[in-house]
N, CA and C atoms as an extended XYZ file, in Angstrom:
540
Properties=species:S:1:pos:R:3:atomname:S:1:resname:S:1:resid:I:1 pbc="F F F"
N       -38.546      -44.535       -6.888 N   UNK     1
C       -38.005      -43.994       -5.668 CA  UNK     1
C       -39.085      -44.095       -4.599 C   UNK     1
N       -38.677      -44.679       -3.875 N   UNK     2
C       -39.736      -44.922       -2.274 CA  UNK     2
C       -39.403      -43.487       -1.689 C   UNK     2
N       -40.611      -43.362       -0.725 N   UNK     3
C       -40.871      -41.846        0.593 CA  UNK     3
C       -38.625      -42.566        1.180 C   UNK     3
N       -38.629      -43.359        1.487 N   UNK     4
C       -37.405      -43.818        1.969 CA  UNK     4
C       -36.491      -43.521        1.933 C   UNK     4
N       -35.825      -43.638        0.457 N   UNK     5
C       -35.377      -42.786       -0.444 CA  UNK     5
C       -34.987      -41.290       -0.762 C   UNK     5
N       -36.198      -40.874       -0.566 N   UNK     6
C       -36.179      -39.671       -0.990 CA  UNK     6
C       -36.027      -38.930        0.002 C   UNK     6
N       -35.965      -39.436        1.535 N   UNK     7
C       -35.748      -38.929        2.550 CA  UNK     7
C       -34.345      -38.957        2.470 C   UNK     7
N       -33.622      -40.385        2.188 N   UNK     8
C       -32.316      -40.399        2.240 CA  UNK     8
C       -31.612      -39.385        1.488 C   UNK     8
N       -32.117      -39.288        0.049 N   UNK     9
C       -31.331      -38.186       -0.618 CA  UNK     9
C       -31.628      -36.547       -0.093 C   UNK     9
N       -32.770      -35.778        0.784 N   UNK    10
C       -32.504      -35.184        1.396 CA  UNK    10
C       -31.488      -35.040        2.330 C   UNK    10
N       -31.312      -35.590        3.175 N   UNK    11
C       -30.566      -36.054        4.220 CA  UNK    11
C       -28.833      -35.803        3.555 C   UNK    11
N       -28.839      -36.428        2.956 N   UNK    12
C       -27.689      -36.619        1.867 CA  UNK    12
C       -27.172      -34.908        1.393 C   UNK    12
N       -28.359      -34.222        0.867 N   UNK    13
C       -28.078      -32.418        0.010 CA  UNK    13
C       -27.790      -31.795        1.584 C   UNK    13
N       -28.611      -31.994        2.394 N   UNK    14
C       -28.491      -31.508        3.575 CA  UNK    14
C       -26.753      -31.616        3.896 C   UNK    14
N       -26.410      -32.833        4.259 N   UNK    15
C       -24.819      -32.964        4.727 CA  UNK    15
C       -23.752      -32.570        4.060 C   UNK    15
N       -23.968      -32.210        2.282 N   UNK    16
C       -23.125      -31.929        1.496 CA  UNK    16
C       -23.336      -30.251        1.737 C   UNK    16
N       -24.539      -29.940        2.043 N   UNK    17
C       -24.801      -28.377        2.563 CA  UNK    17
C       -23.675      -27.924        3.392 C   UNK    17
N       -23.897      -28.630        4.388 N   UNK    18
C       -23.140      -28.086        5.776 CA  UNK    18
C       -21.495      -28.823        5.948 C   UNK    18
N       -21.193      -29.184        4.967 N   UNK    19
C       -19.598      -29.202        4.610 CA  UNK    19
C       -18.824      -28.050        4.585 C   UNK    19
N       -17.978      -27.630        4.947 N   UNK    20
C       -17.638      -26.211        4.592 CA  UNK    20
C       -16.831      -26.667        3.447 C   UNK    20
N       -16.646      -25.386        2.414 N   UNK    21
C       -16.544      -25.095        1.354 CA  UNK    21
C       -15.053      -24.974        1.295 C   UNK    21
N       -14.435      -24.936        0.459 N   UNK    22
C       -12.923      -25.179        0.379 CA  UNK    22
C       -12.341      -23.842        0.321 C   UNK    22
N       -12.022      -22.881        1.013 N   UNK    23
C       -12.140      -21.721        0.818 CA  UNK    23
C       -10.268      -21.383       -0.422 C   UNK    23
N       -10.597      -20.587       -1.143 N   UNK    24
C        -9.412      -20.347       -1.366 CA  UNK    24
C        -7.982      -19.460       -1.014 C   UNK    24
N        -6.752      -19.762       -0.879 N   UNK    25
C        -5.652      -19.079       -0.220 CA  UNK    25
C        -5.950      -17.621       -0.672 C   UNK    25
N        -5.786      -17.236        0.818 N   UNK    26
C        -5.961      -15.564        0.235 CA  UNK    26
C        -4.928      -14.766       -0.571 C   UNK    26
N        -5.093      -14.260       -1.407 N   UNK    27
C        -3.894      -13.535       -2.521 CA  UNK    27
C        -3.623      -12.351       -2.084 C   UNK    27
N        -2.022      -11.896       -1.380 N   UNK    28
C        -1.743      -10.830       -1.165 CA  UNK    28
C        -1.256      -10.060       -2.443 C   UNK    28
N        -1.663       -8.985       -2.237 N   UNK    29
C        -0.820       -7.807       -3.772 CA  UNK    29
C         0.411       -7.512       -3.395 C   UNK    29
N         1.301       -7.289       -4.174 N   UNK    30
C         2.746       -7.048       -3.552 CA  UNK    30
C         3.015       -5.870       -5.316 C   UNK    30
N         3.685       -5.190       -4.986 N   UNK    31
C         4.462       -4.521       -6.256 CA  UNK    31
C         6.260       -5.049       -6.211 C   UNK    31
N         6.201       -4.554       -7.513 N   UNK    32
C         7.497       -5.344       -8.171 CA  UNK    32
C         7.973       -4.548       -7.922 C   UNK    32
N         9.469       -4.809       -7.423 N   UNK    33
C        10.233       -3.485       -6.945 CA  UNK    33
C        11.093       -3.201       -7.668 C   UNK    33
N        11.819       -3.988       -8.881 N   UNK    34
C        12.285       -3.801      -10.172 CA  UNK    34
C        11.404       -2.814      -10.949 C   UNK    34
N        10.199       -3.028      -11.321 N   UNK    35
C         9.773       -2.441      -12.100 CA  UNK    35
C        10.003       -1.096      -11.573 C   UNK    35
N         9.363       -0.508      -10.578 N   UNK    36
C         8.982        0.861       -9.447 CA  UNK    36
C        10.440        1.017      -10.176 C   UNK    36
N        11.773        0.981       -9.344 N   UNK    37
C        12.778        0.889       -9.265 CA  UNK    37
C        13.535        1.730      -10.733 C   UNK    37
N        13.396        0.659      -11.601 N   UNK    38
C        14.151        1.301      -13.065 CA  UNK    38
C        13.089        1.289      -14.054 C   UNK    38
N        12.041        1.173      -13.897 N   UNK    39
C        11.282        1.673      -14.635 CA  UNK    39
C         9.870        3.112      -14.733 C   UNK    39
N         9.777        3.163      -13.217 N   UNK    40
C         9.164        3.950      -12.569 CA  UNK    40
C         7.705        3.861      -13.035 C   UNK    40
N         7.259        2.512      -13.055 N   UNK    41
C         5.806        2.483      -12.604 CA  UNK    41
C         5.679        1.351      -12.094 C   UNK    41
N         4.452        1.173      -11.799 N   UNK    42
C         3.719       -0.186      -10.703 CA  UNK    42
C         3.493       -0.605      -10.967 C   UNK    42
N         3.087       -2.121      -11.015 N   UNK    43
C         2.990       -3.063      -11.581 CA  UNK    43
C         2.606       -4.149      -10.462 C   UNK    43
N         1.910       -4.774      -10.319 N   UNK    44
C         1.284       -5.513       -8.463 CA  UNK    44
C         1.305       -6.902       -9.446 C   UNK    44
N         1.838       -7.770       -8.385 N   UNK    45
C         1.342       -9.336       -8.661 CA  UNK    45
C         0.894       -9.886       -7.607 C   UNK    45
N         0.249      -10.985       -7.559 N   UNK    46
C        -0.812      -11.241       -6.358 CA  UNK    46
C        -0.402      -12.861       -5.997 C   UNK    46
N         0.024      -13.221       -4.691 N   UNK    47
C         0.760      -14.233       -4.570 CA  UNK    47
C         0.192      -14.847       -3.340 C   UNK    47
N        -0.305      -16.213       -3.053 N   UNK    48
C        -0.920      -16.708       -2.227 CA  UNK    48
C        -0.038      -16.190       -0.573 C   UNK    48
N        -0.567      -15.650        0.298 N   UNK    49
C        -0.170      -15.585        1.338 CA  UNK    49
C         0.533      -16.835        2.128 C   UNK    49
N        -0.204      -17.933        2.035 N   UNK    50
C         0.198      -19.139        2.839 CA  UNK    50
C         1.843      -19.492        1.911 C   UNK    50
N         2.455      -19.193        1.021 N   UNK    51
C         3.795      -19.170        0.782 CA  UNK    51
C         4.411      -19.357        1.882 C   UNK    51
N         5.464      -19.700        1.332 N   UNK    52
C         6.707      -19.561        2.859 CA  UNK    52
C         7.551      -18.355        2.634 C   UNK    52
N         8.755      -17.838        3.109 N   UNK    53
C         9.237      -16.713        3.329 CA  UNK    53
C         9.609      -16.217        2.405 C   UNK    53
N        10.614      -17.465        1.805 N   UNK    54
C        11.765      -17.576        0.519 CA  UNK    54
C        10.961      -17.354       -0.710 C   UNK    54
N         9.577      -17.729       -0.503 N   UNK    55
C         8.642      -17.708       -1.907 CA  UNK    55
C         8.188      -16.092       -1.881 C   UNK    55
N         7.551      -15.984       -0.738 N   UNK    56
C         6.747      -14.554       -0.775 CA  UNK    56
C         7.974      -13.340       -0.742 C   UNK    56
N         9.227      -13.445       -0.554 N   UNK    57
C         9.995      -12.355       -0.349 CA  UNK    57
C         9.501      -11.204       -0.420 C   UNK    57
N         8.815      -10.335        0.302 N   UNK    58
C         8.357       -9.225        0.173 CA  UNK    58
C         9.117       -8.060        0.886 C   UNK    58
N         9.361       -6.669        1.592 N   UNK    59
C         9.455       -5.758        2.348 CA  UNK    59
C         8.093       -5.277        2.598 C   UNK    59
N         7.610       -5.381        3.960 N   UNK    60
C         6.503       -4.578        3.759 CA  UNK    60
C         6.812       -3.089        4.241 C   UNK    60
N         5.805       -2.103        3.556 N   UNK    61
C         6.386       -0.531        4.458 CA  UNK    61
C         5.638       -0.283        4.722 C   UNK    61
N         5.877        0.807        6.213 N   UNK    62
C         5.360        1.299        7.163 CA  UNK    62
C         6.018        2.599        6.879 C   UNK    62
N         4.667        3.756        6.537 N   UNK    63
C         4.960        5.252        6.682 CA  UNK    63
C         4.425        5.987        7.208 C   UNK    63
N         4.714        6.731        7.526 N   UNK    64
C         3.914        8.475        8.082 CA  UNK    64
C         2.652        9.014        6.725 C   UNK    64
N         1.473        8.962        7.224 N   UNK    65
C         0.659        9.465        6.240 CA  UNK    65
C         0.496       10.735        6.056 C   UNK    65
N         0.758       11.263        4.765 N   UNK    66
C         0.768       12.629        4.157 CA  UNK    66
C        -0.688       13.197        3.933 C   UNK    66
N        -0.490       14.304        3.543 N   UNK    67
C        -1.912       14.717        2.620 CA  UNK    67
C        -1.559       15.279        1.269 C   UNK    67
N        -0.663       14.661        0.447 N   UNK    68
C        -0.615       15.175       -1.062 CA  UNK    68
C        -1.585       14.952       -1.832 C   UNK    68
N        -1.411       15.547       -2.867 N   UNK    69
C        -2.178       15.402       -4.480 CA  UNK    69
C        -2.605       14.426       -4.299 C   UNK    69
N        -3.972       13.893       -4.788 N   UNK    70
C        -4.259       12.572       -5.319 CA  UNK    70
C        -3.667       12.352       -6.721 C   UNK    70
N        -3.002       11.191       -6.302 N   UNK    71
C        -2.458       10.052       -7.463 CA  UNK    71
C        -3.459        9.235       -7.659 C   UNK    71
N        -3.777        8.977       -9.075 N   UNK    72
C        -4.409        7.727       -9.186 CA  UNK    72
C        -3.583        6.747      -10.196 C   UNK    72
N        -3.063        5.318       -9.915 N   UNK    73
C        -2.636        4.399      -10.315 CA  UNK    73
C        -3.435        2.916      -10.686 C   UNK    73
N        -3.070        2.507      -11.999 N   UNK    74
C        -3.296        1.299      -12.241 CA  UNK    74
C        -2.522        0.304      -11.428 C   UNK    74
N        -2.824       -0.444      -10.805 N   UNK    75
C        -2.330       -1.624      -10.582 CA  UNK    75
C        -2.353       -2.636      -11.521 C   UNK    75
N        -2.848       -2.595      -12.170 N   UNK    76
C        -2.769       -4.235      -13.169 CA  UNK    76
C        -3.540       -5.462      -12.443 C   UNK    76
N        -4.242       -5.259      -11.585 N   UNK    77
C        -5.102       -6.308      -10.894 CA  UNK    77
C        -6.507       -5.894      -10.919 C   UNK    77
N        -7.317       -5.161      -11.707 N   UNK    78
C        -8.741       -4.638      -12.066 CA  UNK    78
C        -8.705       -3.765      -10.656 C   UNK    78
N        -7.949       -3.124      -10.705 N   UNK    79
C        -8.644       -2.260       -9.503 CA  UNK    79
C        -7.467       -0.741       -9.593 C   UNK    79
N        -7.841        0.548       -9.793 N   UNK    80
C        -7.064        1.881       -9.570 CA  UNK    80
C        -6.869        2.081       -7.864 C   UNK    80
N        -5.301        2.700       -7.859 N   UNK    81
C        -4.893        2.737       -6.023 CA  UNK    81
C        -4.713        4.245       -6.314 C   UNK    81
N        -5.594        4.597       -5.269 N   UNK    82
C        -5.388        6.356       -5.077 CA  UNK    82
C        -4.291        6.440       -3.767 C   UNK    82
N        -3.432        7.425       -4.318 N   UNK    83
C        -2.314        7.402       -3.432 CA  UNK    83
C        -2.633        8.848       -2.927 C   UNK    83
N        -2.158        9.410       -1.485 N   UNK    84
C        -2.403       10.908       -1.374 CA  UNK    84
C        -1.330       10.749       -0.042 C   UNK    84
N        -0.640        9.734        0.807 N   UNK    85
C         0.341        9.786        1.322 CA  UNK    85
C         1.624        9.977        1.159 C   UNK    85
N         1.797        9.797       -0.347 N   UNK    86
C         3.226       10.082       -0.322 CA  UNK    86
C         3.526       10.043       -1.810 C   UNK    86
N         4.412       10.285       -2.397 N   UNK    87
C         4.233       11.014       -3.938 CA  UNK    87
C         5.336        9.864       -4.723 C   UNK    87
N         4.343        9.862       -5.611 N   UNK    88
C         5.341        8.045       -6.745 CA  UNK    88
C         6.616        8.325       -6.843 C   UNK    88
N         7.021        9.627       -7.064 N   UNK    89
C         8.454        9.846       -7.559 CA  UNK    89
C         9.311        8.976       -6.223 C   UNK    89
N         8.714        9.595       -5.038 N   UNK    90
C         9.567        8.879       -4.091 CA  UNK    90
C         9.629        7.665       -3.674 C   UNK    90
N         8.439        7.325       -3.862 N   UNK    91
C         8.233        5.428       -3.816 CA  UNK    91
C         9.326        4.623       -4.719 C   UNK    91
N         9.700        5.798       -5.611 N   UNK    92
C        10.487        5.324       -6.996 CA  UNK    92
C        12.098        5.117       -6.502 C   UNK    92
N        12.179        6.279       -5.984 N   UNK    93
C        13.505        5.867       -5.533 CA  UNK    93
C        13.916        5.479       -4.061 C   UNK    93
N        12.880        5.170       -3.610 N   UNK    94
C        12.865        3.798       -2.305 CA  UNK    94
C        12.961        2.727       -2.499 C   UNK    94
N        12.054        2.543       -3.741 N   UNK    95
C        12.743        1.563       -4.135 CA  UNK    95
C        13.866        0.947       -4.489 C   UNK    95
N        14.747        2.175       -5.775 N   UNK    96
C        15.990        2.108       -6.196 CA  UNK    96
C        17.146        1.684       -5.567 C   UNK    96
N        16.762        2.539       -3.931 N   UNK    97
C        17.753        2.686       -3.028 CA  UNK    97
C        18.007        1.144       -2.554 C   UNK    97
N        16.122        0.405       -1.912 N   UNK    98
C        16.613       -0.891       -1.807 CA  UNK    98
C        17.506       -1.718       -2.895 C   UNK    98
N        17.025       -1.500       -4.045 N   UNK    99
C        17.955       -2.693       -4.858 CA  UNK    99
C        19.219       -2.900       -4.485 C   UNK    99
N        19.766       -1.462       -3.731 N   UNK   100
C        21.199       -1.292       -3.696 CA  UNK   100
C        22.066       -1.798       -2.381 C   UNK   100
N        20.762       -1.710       -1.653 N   UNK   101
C        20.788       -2.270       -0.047 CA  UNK   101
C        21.054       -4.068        0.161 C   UNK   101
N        22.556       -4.123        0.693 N   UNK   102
C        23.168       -5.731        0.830 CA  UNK   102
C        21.921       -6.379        0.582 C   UNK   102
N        20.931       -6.505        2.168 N   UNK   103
C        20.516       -7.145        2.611 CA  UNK   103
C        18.749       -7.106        1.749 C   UNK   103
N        18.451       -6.037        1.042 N   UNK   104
C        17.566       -6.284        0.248 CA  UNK   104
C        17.693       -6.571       -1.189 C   UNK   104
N        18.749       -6.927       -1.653 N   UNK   105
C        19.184       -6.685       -3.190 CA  UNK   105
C        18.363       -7.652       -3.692 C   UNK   105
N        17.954       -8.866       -2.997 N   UNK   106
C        17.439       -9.835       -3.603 CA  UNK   106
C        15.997       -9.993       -3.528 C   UNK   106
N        15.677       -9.045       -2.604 N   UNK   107
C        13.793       -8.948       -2.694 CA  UNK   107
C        13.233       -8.674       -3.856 C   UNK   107
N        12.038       -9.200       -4.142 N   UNK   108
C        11.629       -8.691       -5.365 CA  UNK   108
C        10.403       -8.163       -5.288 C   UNK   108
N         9.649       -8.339       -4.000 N   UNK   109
C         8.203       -7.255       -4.126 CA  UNK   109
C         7.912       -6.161       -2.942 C   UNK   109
N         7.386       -5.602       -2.795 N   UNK   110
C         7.003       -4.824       -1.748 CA  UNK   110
C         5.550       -4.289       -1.580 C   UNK   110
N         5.430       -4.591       -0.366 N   UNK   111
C         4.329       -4.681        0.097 CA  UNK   111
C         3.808       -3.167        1.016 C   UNK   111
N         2.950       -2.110        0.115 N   UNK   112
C         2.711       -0.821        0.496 CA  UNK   112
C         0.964       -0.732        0.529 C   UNK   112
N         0.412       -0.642        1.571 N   UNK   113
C        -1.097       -0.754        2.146 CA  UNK   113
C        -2.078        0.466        0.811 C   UNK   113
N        -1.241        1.939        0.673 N   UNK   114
C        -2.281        2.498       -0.108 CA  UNK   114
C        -2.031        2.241       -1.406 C   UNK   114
N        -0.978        0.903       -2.060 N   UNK   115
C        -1.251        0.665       -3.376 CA  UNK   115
C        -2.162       -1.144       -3.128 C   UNK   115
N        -1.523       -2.176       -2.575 N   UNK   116
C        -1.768       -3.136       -2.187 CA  UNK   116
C        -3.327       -3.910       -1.785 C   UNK   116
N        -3.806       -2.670       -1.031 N   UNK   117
C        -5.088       -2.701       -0.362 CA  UNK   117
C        -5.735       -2.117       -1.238 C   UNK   117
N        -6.954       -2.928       -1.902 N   UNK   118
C        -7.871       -2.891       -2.824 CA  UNK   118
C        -9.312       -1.631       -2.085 C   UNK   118
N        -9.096       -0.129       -2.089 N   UNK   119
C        -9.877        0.383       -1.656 CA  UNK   119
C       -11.514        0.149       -1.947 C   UNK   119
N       -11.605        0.133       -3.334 N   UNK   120
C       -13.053        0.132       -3.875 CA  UNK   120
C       -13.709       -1.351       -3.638 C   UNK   120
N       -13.053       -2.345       -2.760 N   UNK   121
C       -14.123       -3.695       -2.882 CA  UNK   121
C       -13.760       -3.979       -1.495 C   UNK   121
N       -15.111       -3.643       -1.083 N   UNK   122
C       -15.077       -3.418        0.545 CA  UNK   122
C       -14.818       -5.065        1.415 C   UNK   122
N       -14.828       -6.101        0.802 N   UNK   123
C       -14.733       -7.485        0.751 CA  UNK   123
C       -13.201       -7.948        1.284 C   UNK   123
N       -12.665       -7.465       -0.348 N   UNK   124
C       -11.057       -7.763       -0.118 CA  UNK   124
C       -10.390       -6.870        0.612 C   UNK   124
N       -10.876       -5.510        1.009 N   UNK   125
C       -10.351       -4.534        1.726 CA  UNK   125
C       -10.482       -5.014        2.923 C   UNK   125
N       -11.795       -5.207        3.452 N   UNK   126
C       -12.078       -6.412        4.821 CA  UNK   126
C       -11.363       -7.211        5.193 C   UNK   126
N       -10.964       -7.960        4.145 N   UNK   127
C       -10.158       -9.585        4.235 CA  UNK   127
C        -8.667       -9.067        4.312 C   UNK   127
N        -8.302       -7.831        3.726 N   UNK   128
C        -7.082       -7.846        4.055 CA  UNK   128
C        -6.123       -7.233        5.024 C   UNK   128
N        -7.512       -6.131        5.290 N   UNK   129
C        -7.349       -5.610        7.122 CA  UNK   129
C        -7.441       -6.423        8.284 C   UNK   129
N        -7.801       -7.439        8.005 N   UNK   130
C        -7.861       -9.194        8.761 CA  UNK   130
C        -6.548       -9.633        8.891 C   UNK   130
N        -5.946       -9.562        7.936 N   UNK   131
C        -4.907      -10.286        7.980 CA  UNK   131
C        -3.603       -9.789        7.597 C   UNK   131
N        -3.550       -8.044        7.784 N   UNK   132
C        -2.899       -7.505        8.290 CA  UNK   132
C        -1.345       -7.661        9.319 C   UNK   132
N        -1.485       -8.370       10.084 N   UNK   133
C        -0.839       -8.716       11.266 CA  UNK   133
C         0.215       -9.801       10.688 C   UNK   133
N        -0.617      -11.018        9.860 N   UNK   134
C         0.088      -11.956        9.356 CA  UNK   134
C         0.632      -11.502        7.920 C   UNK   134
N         0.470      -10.336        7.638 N   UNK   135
C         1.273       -9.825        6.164 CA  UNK   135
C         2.487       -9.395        6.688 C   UNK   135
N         2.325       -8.792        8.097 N   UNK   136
C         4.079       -8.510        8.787 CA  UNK   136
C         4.738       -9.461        9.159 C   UNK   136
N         4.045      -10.488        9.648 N   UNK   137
C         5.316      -11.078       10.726 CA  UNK   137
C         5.411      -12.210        9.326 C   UNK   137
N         4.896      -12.326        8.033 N   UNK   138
C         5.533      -12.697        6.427 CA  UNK   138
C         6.699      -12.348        5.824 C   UNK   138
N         7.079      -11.135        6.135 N   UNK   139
C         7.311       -9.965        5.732 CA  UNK   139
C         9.225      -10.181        5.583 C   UNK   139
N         9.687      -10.353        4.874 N   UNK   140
C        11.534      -10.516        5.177 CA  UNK   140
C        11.714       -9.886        5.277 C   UNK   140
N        11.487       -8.300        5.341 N   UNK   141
C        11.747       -7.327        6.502 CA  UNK   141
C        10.283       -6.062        6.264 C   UNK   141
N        10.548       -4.888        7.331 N   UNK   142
C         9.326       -4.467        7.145 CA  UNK   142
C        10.625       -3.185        7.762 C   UNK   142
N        10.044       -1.746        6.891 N   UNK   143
C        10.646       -1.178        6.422 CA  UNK   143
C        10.201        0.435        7.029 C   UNK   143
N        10.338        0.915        7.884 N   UNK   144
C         9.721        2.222        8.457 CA  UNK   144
C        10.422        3.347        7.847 C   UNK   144
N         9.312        3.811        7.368 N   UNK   145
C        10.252        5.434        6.819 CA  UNK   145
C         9.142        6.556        7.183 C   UNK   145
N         9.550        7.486        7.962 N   UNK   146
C         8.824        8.395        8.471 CA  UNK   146
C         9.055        9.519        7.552 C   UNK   146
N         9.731        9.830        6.577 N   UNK   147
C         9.486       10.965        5.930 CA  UNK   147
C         9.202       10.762        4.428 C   UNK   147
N         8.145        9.709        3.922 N   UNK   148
C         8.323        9.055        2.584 CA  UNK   148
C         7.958       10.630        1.512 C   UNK   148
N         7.218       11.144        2.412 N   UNK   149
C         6.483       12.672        1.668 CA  UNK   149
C         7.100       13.571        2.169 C   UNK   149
N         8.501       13.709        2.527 N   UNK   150
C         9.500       14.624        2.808 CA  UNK   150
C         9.666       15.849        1.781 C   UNK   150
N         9.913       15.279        0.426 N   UNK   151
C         9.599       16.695       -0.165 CA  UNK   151
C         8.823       17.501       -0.354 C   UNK   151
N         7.612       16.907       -0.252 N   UNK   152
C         6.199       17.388       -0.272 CA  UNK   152
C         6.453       18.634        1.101 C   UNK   152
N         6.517       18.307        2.379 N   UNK   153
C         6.700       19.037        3.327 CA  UNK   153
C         7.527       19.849        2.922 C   UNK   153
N         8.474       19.866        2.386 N   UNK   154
C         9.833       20.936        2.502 CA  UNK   154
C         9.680       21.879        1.333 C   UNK   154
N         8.844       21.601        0.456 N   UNK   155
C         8.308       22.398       -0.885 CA  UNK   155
C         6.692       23.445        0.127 C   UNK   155
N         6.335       22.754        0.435 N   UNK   156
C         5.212       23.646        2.233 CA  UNK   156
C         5.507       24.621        2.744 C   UNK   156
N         7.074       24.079        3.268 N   UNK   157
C         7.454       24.889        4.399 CA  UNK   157
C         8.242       26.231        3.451 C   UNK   157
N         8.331       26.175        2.017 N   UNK   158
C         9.627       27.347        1.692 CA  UNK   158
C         8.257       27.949        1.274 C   UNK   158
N         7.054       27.464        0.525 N   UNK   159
C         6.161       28.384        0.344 CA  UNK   159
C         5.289       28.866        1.368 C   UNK   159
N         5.234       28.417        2.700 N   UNK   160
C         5.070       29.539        4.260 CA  UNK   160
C         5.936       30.316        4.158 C   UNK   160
N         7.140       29.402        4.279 N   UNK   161
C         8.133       31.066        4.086 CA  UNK   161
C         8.596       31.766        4.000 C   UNK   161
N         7.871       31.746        2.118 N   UNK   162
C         7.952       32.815        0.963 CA  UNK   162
C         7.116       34.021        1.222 C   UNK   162
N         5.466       33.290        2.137 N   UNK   163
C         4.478       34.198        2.369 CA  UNK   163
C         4.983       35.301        3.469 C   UNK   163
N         5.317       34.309        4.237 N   UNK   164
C         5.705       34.699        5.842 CA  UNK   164
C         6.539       35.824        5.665 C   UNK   164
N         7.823       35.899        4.521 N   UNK   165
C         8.653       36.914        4.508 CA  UNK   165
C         7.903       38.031        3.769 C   UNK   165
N         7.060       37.821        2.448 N   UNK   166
C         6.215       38.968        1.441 CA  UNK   166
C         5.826       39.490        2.474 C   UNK   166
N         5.238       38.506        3.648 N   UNK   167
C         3.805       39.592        4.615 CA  UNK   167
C         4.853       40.554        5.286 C   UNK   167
N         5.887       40.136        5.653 N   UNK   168
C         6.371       41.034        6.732 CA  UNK   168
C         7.265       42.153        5.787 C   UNK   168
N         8.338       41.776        5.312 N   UNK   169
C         8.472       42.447        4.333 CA  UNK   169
C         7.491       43.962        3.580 C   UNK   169
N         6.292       43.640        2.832 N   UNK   170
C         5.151       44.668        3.018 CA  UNK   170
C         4.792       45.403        4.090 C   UNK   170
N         4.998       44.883        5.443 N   UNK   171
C         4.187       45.517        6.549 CA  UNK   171
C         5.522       46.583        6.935 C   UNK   171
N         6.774       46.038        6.235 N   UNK   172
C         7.884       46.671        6.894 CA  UNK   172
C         8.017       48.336        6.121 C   UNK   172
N         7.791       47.575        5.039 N   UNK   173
C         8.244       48.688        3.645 CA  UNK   173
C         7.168       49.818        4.274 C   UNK   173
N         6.226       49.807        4.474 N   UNK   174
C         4.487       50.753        4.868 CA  UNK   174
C         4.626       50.764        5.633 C   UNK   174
N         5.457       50.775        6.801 N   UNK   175
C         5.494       51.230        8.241 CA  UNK   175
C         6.033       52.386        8.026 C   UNK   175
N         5.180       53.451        8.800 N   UNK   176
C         5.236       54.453        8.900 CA  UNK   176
C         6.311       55.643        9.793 C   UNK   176
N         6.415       54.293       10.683 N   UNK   177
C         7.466       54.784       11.437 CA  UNK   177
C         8.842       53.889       11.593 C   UNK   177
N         9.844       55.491       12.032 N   UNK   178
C        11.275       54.312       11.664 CA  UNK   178
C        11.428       53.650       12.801 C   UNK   178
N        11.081       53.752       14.228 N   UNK   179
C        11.404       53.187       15.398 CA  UNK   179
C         9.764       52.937       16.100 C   UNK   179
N        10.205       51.468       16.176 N   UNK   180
C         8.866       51.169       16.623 CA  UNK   180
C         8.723       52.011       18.350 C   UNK   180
């Protein structure tokens, strides 16, 4: 090998350097909405985003964030989804309800941010708050429900008031006088 040479094959590692790298299609998580549905657990499969509509069939949802119990769930993709917006039972039969719905009967995944979105790997959590925007307008429909933790609230509000009536109730019984 000549100085010549060996310049050339620098030259050469150098240009194969600064190639960009073939990056791979990013994999959205979606849950099976059969499973949720009649079986009542989760189950996520992970499906190249760049799909077309008919392939990715998803719903994505959009909810009102709660403050319930922490849930913690397996996904089946190496990663646990802590849920505290809204409570599985009801995810369960949001789902159900779609199966039953004309126009969703035939979807088969759904796309929900606090199971979907990989909290603990700050990377794919990054990458998928990126691309966010293009997981909706993917989306064969996208699905708003403002009261997904509705019972949660309404189980709240009877134990305020349960209190609300004990307190007054007590203050009534120990009042000393009959006319205020």
């Amino acid at each position: 090998m000549t100085k010549d040479d060996s310049m050339e094959h620098l030259i050469q590692a150098c240009d194969g350097a600064l190639q960009p790298q073939l990056e791979e299609p990013f994999q959205i998580v979606l849950v099976d909405i059969d499973i949720a549905a009649n079986h009542g657990a989760i189950i996520c499969v992970e499906k190249p985003l760049e799909l077309n509509a008919e392939e990715l069939n998803f719903v994505a949802l959009s909810y009102r964030w709660g403050e319930l119990q922490e849930q913690v769930i397996d996904t089946h993709l190496d990663y646990l989804a802590t849920i505290t917006s809204f409570d599985l039972d009801d995810l369960f039969k949001l789902c159900k309800m779609m199966t039953f719905e004309p126009d969703m009967e035939s979807i088969q995944y759904l796309w929900v941010d606090a199971i979907c979105v990989d909290q603990t790997n700050y990377e794919r959590r990054k990458a998928t708050i990126h691309r966010m925007s293009e997981i909706y307008e993917k989306a064969t429909y996208i699905l708003a429900v403002p009261d997904l933790h509705k019972q949660h609230l309404m189980n709240v509000s009877l134990v305020n008031h349960r209190i609300w009536c004990n307190a007054f109730y007590e203050f009534d019984a120990n009042d000393k006088y009959d006319n205020y």
